[in-house]
C-alpha positions, -999 to +999 in steps of 0.1 A: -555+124-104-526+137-119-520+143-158-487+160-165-492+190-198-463+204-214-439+218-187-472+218-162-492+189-141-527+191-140-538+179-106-569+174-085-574+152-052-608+153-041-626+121-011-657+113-004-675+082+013-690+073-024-657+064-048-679+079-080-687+111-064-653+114-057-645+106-095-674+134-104-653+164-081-621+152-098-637+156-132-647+192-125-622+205-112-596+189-137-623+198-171-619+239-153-581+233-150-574+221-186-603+244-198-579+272-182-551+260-193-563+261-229-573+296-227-535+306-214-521+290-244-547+306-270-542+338-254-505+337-255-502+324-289-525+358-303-508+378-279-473+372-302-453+355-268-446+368-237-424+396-242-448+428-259-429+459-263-448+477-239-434+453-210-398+454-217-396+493-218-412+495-186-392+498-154-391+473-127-392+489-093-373+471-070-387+452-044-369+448-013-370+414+001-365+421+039-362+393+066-377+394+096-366+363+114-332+340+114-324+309+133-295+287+142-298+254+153-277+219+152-286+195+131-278+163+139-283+134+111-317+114+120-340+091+097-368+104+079-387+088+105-376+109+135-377+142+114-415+131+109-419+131+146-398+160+153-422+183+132-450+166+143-436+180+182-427+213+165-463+217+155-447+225+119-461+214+080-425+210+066-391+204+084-353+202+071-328+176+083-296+158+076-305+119+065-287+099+088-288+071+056-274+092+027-259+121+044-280+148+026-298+177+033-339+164+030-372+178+040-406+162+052-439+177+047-474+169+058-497+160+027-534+154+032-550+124+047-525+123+074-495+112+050-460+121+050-437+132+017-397+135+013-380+162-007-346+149-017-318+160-036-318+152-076-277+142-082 
């Protein structure tokens, strides 16, 4: 079940070998997600925003953002179907490729119940 909130999505995917207990555990868990999401926007509103004086004198350290790992590879173009298989062989969740169909840079990801999903490019 998905319900899409002002600039958020409330969502919650739940299976079971009974369809209305599966119905129940999406209830739940979507009543405590909108019941939080509530809360943020009371708590925001009395709190005046989201910039309080208090936060915008304060300094930011710095955080280093240090990488550990880098790879080069060639990519040659291949269908969404072959990049499926190719991460399946990699033993990866996600993997990036060039689509052979449109030319673009896409990604395929693992979702649950054994499906697939594509990331591509918004033009």
């Amino acid at each position: 079940m998905t319900i899409p909130v002002k600039g958020n999505i409330i969502r919650s995917e739940q299976s079971s070998t009974d369809m209305y207990v599966s119905i129940d555990l999406v209830e739940e868990v979507i009543e405590r997600q909108l019941r939080k999401y509530k809360n943020k926007l009371v708590a925001r509103q009395q709190d005046g925003g989201n910039f309080q004086k208090e936060f915008l004198e304060k300094e930011v350290e710095d955080q280093d953002i240090q990488i550990i790992r880098s790879k080069k590879f060639d990519i040659k173009p291949m269908y969404p179907e072959d990049a499926c298989i190719q991460m399946e062989l990699l033993g990866h969740s996600f993997f990036a490729f060039v689509n052979a169909e449109t030319d673009e840079i896409n990604v395929v990801y693992k979702r649950k119940g054994g499906t697939y999903g594509i990331m591509e490019p918004d033009v």
